[in-house]
N, C-alpha and C positions, 0 to 999 in steps of 0.2 A: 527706351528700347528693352524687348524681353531679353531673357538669357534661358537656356536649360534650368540652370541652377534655379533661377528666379520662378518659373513654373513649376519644378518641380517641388519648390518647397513653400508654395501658395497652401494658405491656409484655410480650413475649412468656415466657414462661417454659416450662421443657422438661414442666410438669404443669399439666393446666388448675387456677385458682384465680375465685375470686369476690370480686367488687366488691359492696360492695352499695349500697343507694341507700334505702329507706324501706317499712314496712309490708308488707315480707317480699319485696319485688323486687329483684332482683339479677342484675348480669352473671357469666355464664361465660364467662370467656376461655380459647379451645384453646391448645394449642399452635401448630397451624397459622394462627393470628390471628383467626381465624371468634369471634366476639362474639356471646352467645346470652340473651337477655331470658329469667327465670324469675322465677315468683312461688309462693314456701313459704307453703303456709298452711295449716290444719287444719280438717275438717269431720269429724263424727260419731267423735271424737276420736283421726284418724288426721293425719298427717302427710303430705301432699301436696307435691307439684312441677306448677306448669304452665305449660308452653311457652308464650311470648309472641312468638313470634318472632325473628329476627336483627336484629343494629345496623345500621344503617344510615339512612343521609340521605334517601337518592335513591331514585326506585323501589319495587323490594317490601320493602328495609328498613325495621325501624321505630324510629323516631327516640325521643330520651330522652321527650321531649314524651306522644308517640304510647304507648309500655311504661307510663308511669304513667297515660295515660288505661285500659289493658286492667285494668292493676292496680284502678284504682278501681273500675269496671264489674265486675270479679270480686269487689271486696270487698261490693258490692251484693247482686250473685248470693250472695254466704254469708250477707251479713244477714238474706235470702230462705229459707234455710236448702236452698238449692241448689247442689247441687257442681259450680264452675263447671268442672273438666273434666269433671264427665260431660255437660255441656251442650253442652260445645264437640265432645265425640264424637258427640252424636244432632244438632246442626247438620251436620255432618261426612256423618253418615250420611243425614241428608236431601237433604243436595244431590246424593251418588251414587246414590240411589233416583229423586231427580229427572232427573238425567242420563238413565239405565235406561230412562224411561221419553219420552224424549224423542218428536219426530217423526221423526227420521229414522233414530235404531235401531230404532222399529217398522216403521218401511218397510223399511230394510235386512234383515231378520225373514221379514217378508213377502217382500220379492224374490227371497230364497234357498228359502223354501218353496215358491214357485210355479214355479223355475228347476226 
């Protein structure tokens, strides 16, 4: 099991490597020191990888705490028998649709057709 301490004081090496931590989550450390939450798991008897975000404390990091709650929340999603990234792509894609359709890119829309 990871710890703060244990991530924070991962060491740089010239190839990225992984830490891991429980029930298919686990750190990629780059080379460049960048720290990347992933969770391997399998649905519809493939092997997957999904992004959980970057380490981090503060801010848009996400903390060890924060990576195992995504972790549990996806192990859900599969007990559902739903692939939690394609869920996280059609969230993804909902909120750029919603964007699209904003108030003020249809204004803006509008302002350039009637110029």
């Amino acid at each position: 099991m990871l710890t703060d301490a244990k991530i924070k004081n991962a060491e740089i090496r010239d190839k990225p490597y992984k830490i891991g931590d429980s029930g298919g989550l686990h750190l990629l450390v780059k080379p460049n020191g960048r720290k990347y939450w992933r969770l391997k798991y399998r649905h519809a008897g493939k092997e997957k990888l999904l992004s959980l975000g970057v380490y981090g404390d503060s801010g848009a990091g996400v903390s060890l705490k924060n990576a195992r709650r995504k972790r549990d929340e996806a192990k859900e999603q599969l007990s559902k028998g739903i692939d939690p990234s394609l869920a996280k792509q059609q969230l993804k894609a909902q909120f750029y649709d919603n964007q699209e359709n904003s108030f003020s890119v249809i204004a803006n829309e509008w302002h350039i057709k009637k110029i």
